[in-house]
DSSP file (Angstrom, degrees, kcal/mol; ACC not computed):
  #  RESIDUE AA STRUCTURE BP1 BP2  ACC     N-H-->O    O-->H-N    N-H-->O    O-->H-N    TCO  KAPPA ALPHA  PHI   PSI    X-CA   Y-CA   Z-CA
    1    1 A X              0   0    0      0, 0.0     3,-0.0     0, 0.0     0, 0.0   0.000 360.0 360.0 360.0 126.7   17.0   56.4   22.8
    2    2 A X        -     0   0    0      1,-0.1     2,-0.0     4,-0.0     0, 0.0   0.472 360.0-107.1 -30.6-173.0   15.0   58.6   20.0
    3    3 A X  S >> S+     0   0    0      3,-0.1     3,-3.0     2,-0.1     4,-1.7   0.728 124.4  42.0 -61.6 -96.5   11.9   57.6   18.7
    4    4 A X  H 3> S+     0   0    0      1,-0.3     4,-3.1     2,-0.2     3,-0.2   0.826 106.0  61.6 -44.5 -50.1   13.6   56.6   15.3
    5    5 A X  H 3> S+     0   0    0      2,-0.2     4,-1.1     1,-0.2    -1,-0.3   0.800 108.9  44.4 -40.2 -41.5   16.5   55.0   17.2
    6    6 A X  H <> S+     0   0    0     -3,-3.0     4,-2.2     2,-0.2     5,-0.3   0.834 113.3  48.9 -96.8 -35.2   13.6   52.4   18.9
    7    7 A X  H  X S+     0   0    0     -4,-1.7     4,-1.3    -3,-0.2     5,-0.3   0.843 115.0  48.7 -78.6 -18.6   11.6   51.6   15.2
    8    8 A X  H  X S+     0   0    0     -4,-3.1     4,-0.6    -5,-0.4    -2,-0.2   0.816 108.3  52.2 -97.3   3.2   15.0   50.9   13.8
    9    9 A X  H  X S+     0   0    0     -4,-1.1     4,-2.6    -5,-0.2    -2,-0.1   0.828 113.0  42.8 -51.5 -61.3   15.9   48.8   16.5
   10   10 A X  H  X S+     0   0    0     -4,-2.2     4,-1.7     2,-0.2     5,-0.2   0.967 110.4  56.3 -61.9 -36.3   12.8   46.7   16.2
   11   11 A X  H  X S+     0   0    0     -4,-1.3     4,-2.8    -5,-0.3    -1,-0.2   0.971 107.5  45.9 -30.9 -61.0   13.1   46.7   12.8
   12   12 A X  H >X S+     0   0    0     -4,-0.6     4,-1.5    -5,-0.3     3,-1.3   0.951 114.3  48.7 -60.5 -56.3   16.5   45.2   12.9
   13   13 A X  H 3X S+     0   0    0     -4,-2.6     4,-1.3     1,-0.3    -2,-0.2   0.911 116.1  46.3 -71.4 -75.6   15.5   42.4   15.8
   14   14 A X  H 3X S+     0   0    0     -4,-1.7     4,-1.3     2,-0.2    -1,-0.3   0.679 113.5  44.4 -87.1 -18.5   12.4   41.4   13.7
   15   15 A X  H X< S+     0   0    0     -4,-2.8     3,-1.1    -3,-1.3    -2,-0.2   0.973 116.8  53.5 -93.2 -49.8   14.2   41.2   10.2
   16   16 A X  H >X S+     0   0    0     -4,-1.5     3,-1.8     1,-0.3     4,-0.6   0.640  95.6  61.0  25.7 -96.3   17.0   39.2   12.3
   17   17 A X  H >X S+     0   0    0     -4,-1.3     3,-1.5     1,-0.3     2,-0.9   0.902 107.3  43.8 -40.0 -68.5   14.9   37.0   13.6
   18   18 A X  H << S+     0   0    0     -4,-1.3    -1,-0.3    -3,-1.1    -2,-0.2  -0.017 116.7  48.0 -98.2  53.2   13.9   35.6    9.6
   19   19 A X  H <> S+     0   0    0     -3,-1.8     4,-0.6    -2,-0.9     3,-0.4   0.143  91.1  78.5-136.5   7.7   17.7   35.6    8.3
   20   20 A X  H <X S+     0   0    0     -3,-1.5     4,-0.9    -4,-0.6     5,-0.2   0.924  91.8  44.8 -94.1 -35.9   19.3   34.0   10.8
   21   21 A X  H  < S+     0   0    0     -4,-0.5    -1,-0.2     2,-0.2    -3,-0.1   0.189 113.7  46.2 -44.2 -14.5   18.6   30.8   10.1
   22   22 A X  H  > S+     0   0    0     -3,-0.4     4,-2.6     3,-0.1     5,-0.3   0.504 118.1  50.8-117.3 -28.0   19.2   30.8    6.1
   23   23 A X  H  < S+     0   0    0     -4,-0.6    -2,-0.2     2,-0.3     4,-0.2   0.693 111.4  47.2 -97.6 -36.6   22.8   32.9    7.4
   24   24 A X  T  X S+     0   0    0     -4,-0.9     4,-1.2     2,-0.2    -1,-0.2   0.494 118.0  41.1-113.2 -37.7   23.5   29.9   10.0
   25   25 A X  H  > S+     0   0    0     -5,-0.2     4,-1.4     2,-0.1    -2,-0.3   0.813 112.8  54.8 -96.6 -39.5   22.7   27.2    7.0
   26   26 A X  H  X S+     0   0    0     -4,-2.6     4,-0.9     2,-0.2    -2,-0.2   0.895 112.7  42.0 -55.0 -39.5   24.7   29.3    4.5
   27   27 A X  H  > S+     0   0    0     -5,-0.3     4,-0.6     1,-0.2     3,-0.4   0.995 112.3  52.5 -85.3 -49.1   27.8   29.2    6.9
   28   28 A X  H  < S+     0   0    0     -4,-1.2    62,-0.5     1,-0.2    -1,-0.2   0.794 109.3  52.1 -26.1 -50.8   27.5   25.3    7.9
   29   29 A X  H  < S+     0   0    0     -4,-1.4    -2,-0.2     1,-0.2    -1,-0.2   0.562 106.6  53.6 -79.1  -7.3   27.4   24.4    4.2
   30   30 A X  H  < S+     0   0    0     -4,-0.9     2,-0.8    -3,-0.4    -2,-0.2   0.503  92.6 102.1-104.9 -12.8   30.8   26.6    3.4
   31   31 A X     <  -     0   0    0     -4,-0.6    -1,-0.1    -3,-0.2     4,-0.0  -0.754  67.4-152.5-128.8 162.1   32.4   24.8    5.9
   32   32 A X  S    S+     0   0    0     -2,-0.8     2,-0.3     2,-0.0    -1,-0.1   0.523  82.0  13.9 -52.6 -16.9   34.9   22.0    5.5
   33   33 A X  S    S-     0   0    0      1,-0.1    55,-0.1    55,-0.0    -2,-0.0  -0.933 101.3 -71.9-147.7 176.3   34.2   20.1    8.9
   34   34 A X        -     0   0    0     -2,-0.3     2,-0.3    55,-0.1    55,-0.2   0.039  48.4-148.7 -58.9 176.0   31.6   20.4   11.4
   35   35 A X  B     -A   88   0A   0     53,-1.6    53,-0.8     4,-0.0     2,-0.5  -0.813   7.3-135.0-139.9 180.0   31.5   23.8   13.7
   36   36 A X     >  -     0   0    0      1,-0.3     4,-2.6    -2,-0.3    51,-0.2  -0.955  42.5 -84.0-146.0 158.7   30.4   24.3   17.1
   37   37 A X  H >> S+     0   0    0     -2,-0.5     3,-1.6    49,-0.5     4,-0.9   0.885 123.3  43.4 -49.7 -99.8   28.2   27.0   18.4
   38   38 A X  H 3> S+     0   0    0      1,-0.3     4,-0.8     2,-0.2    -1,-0.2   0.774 110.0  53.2  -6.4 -74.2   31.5   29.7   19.0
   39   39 A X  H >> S+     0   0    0      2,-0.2     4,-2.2     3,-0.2     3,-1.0   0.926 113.3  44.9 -63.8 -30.4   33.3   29.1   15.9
   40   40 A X  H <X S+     0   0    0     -4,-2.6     4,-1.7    -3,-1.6     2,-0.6   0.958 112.7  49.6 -72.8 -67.3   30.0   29.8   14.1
   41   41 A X  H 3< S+     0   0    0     -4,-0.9     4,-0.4     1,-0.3    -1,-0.2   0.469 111.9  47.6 -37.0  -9.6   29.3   32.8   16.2
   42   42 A X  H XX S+     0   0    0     -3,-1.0     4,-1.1    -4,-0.8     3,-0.7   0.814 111.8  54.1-109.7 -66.2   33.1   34.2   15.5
   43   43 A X  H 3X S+     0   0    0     -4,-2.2     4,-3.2     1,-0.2     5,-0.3   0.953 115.9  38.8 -49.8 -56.1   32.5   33.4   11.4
   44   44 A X  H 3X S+     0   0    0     -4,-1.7     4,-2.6    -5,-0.3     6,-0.4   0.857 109.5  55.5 -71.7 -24.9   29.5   35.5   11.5
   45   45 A X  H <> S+     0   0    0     -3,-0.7     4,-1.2    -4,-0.4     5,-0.2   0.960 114.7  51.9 -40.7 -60.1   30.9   38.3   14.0
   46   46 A X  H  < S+     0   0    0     -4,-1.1     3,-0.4     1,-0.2    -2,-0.2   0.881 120.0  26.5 -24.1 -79.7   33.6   38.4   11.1
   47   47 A X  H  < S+     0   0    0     -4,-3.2    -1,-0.2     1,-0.2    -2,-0.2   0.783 120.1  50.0 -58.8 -39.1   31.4   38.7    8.3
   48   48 A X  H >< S-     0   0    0     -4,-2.6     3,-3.1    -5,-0.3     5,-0.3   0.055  83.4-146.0-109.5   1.7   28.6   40.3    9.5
   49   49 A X  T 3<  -     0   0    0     -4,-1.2    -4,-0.1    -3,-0.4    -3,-0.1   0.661  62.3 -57.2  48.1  14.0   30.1   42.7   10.9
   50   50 A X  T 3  S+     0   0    0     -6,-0.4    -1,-0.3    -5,-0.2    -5,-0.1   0.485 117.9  95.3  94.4  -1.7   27.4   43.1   14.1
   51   51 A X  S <  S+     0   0    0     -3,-3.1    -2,-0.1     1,-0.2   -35,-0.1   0.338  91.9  31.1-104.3  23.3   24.2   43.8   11.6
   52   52 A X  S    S+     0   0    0     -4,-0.2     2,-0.5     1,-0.1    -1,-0.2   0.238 117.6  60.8-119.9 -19.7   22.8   40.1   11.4
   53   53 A X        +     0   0    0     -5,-0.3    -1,-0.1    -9,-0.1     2,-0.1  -0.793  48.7 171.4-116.1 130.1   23.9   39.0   15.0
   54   54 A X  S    S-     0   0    0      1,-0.7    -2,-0.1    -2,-0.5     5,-0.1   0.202  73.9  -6.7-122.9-141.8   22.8   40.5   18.5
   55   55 A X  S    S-     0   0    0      1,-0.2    -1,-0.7    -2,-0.1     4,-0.2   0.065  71.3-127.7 -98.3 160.1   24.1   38.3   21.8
   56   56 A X  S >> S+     0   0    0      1,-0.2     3,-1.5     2,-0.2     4,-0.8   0.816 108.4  72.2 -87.1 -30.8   25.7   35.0   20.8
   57   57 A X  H 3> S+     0   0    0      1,-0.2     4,-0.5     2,-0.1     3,-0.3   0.645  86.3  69.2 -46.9 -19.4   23.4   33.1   23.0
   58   58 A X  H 3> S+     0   0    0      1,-0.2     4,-0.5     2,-0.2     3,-0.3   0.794  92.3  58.0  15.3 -76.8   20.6   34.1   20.2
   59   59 A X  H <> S+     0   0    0     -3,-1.5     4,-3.5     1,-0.2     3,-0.3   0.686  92.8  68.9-115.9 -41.9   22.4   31.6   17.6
   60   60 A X  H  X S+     0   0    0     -4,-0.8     4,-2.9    -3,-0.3    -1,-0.2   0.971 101.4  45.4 -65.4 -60.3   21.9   28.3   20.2
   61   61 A X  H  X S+     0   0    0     -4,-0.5     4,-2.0    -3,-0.3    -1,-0.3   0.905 115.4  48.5 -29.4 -50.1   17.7   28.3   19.8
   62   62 A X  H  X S+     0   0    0     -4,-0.5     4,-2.4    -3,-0.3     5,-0.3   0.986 113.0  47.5 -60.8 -78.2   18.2   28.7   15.8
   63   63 A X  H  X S+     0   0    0     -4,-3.5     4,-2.3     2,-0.2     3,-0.2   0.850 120.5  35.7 -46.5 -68.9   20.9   25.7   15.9
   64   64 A X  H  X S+     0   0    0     -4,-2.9     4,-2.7     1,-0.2    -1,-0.2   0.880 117.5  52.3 -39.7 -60.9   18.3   23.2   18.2
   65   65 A X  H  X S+     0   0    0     -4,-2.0     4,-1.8     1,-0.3    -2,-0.2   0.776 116.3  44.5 -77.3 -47.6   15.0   24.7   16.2
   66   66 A X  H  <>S+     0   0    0     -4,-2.4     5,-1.2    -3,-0.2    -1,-0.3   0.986 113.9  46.4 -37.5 -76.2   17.3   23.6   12.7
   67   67 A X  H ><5S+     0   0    0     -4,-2.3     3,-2.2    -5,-0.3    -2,-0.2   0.940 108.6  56.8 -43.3 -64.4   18.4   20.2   14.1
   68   68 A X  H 3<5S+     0   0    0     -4,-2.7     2,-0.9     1,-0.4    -1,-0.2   0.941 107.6  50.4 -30.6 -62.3   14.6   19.5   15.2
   69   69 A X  T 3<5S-     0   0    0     -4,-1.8    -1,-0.4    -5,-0.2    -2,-0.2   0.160 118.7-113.7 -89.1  34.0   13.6   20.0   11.5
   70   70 A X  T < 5S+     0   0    0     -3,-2.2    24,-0.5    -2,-0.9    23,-0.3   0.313  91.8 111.0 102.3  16.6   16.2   17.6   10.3
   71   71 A X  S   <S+     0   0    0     -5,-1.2    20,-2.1    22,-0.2     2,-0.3   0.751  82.2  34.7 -60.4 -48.7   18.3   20.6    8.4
   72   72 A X  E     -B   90   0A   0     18,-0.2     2,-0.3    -6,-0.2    18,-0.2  -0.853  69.0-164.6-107.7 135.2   21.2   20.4   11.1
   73   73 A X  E     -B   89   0A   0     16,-3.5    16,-2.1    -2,-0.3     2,-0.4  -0.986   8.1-165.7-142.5 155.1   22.7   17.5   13.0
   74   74 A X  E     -B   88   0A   0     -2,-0.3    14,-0.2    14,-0.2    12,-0.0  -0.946  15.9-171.7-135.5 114.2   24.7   17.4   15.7
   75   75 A X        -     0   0    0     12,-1.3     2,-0.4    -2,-0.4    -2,-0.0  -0.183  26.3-129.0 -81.2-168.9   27.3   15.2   17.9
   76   76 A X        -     0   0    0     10,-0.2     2,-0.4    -2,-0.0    10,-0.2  -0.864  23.4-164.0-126.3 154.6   28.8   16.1   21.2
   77   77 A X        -     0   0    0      8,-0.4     8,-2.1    -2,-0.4    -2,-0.0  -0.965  24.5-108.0-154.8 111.2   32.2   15.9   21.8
   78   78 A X        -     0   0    0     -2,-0.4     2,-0.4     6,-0.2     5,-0.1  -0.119  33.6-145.6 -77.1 151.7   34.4   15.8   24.7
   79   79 A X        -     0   0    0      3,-0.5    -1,-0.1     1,-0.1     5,-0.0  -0.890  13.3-153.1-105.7 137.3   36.4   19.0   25.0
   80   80 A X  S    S+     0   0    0     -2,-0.4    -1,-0.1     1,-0.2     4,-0.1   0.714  98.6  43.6 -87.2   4.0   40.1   18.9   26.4
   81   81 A X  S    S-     0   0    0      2,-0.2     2,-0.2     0, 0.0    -1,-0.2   0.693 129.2 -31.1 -99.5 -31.3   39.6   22.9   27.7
   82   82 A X  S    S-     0   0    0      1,-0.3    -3,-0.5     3,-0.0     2,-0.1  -0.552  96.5 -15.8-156.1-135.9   36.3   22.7   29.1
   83   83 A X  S    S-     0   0    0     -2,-0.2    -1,-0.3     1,-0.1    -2,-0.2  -0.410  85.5 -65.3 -85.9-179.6   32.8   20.9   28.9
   84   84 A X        -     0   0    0     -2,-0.1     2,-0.6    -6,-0.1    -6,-0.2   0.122  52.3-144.1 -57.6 154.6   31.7   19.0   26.1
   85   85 A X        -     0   0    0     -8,-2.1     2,-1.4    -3,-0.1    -8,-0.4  -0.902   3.9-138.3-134.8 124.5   31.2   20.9   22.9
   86   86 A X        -     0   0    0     -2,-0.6   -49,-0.5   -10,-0.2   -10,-0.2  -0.608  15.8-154.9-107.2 137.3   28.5   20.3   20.2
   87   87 A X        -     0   0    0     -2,-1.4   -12,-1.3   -51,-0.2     2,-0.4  -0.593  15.2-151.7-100.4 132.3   29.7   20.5   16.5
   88   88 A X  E     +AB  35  74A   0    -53,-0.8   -53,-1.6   -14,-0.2     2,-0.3  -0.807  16.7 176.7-123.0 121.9   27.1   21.3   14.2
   89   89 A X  E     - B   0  73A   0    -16,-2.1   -16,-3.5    -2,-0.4     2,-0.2  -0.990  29.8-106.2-153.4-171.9   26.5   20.5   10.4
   90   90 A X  E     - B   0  72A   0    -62,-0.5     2,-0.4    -2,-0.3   -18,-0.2  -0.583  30.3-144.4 -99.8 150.4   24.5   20.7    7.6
   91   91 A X     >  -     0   0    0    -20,-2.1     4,-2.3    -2,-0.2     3,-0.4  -0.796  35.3-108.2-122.1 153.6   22.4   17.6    6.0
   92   92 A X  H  > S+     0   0    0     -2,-0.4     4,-2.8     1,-0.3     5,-0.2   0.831 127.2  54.1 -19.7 -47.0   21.7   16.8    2.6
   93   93 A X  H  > S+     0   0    0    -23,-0.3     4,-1.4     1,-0.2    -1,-0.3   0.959 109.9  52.0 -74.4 -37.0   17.9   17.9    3.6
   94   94 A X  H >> S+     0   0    0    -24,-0.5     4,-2.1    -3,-0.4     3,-0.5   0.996 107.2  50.9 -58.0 -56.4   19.6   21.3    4.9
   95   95 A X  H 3X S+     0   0    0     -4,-2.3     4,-1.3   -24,-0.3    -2,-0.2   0.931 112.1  44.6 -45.1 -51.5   21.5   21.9    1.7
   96   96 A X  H 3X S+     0   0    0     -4,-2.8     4,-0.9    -5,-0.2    -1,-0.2   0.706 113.5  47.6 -74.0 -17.0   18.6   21.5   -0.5
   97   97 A X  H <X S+     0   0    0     -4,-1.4     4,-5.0    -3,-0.5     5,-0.5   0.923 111.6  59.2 -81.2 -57.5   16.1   23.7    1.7
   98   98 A X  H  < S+     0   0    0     -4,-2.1     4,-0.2     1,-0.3    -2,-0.2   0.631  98.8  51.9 -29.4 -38.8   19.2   26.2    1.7
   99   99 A X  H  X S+     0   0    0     -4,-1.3     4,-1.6    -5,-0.4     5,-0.5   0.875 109.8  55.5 -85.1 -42.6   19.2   26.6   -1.8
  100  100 A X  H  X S+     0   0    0     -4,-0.9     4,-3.2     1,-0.2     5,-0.3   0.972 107.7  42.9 -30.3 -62.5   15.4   27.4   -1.6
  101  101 A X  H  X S+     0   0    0     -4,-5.0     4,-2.7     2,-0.2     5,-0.4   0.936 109.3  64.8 -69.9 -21.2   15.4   30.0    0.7
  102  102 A X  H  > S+     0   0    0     -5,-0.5     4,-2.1     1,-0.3     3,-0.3   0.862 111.9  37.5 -34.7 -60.4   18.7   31.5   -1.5
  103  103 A X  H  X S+     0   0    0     -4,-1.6     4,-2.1     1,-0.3     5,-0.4   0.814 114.2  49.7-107.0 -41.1   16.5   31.9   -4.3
  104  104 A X  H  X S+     0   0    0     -4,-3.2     4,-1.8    -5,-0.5    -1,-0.3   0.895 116.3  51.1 -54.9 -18.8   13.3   33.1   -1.8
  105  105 A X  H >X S+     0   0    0     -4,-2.7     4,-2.9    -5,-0.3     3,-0.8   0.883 113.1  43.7 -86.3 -84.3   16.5   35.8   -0.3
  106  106 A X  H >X S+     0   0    0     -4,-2.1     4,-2.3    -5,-0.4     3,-0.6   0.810 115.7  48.4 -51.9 -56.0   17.4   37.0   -4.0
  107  107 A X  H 3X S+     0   0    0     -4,-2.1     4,-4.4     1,-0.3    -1,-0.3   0.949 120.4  34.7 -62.5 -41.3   13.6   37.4   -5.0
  108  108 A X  H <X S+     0   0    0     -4,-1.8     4,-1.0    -3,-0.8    -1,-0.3   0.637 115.0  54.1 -96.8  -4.5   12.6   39.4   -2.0
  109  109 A X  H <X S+     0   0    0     -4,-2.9     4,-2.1    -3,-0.6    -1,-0.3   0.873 109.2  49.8 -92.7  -3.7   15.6   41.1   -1.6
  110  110 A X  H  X S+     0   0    0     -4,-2.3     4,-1.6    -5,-0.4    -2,-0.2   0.937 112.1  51.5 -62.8 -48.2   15.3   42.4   -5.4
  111  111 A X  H  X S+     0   0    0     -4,-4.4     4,-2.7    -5,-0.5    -1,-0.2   0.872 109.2  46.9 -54.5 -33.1   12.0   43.4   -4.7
  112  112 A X  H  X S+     0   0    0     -4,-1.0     4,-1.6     1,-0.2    -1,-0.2   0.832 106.6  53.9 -53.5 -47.0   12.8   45.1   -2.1
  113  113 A X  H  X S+     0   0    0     -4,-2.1     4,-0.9     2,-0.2    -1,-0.2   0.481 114.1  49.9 -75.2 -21.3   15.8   47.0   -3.7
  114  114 A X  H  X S+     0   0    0     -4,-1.6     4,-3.0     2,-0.1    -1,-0.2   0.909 104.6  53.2 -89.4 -42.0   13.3   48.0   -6.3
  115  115 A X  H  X S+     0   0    0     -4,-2.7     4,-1.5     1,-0.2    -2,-0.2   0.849 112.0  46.1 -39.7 -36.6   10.7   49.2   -4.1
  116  116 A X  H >X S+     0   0    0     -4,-1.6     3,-2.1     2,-0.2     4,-0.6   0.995 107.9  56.6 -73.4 -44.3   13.1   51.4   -2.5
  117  117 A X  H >< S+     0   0    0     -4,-0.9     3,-0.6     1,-0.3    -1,-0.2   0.823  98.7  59.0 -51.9 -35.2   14.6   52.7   -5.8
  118  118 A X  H 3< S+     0   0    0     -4,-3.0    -1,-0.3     1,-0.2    -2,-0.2   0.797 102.8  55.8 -62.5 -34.0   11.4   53.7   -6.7
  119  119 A X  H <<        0   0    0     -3,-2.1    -1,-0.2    -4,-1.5    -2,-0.2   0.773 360.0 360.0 -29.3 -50.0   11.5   56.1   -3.2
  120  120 A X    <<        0   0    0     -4,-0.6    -1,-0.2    -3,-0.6    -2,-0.1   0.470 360.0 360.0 -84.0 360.0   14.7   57.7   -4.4
């Protein structure tokens, strides 16, 4: 691996790390029933196309560290294919926090998107 190859790795892992969590509440609020750990990790493979999302086991920390701050809540559920599965969704206090960071995502990525233009 380069030099550049290893700052744009870290790069990617540290801005990762503070979108995954607004990306993980965006995708909970769009959908129609609760989700469980997989199917969110298959929506975002989907979308995201591999640039938000590294190992899926990554996602399961976010999803606890969410619930904990009352954002997420979560049953368990017996599964008839394997072990028990818990299905994840978003609460009222997640929705409204979610529309926060939107509007913190749109300022700083405009700012960003100007700074850079200003590069060009």
């Amino acid at each position: 691996m380069t030099e550049t190859e290893s700052h744009r790795k870290k790069f990617e892992r540290e801005l990762s790390a503070g979108t995954v969590s607004l990306v993980l509440l965006a995708v909970l609020a769009g959908a129609s029933e609760p989700m469980y750990g997989y199917q969110i990790a298959k929506r975002l493979e989907q979308t995201a196309d591999g640039v938000l999302m590294g190992k899926q086991s990554a996602l399961y920390p976010v999803l606890r560290n969410l619930c904990a701050s009352g954002l997420l809540a979560s049953e368990v559920e017996p599964s008839v294919a394997g072990p028990p599965r818990r299905y994840y969704r978003i609460t009222e206090l997640g929705r409204t926090v979610l529309g926060e960071w939107g509007v913190a995502w749109s300022a700083t990525r405009n700012f960003v998107d100007v700074v850079l233009g200003e590069l060009k």
